[in-house]
N, C-alpha and C positions, 0 to 999 in steps of 0.2 A: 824850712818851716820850723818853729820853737813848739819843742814835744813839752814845755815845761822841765824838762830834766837839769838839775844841775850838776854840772864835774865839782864835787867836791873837792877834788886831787888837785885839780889845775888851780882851784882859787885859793887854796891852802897854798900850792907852792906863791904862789902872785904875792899874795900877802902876806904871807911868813918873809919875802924878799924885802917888801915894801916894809916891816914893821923891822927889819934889820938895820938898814939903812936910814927908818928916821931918828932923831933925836929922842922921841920919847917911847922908843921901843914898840910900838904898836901900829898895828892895824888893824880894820873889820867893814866889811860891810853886810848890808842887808840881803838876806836869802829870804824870807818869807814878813808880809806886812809890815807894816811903821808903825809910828808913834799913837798913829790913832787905832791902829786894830785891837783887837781883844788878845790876837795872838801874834807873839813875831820872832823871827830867829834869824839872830845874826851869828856871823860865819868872824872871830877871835884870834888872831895872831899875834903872839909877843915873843920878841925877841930874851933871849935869855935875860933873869935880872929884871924883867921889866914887870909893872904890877900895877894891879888894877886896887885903887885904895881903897879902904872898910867904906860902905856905903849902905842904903836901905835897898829893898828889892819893893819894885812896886806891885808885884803881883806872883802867884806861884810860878817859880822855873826850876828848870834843869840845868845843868853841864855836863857834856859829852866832849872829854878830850881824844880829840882826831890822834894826837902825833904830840910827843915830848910828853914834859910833865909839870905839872906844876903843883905849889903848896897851899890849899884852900884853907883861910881862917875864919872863926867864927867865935864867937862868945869864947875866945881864950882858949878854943882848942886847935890844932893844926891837923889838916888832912893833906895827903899825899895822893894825887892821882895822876893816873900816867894812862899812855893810851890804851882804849878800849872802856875806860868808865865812865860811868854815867852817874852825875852826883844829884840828888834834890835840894835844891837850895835849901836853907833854911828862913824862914821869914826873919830871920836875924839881922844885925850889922854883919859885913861881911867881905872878905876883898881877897885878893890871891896874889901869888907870886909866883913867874915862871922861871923854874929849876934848872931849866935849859929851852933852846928854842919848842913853843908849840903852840898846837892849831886847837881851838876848841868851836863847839857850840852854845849859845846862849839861848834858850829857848824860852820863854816870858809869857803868860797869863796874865792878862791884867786880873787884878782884884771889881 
C-alpha cells in the first residue's frame, strides 16, 4: 500500500547518480504537483560544475539544499549554501552553481 511517504535519501542517491553520469550534469524529478498546480516541488541533483542558468521565477519558492553545496546568484550578488538551508528565492533573475555534487529542493507557488 502507498502511505504517500517519500524516501527522500533513496531519490537523492538515484539522482545525484543519474546527474553524474549525464552529459549535462543534472537531474530531477517531480515530488509534489506539475506544471499545472498552484504548488510543486521538485527533488534537484547536479553534479559538481553543473548549473542551473539566470532565469525568472514564475512564482514565490524556496531552496532547501539536501546534500553538497552550491553558489546561488542573483542581482550581482553571490550566495553560498550547503546542506541544511533553506533559501527564498528572490523574484529576481537568478541561477546557481553546484560547488560540489548536491541534492536540493525546489519548491514553486505559482503567482
Amino acid at each position: 500500500m502507498d502511505d504517500g511517504a517519500i524516501d527522500l535519501n533513496a531519490l537523492a542517491r538515484h539522482h545525484l547518480a543519474a546527474a553524474r553520469a549525464s552529459s549535462h550534469g543534472r537531474s530531477s524529478t517531480k515530488l509534489v504537483g506539475d506544471h499545472t498546480a498552484l504548488m510543486r516541488s521538485n527533488l534537484i541533483a547536479l553534479a559538481a560544475g553543473a548549473a542551473l542558468q539566470d532565469h525568472e521565477s514564475p512564482g514565490e519558492a524556496t531552496l532547501t539544499v539536501l546534500e553538497g553545496s552550491v553558489e546561488f546568484r542573483s542581482e550581482g550578488s553571490e550566495l553560498r549554501l550547503t546542506a541544511g538551508h533553506l533559501l527564498v528565492i528572490p523574484g529576481t533573475r537568478h541561477g546557481l552553481t553546484a560547488l560540489e555534487d548536491a541534492v536540493m529542493i525546489l519548491t514553486v507557488a505559482k503567482r
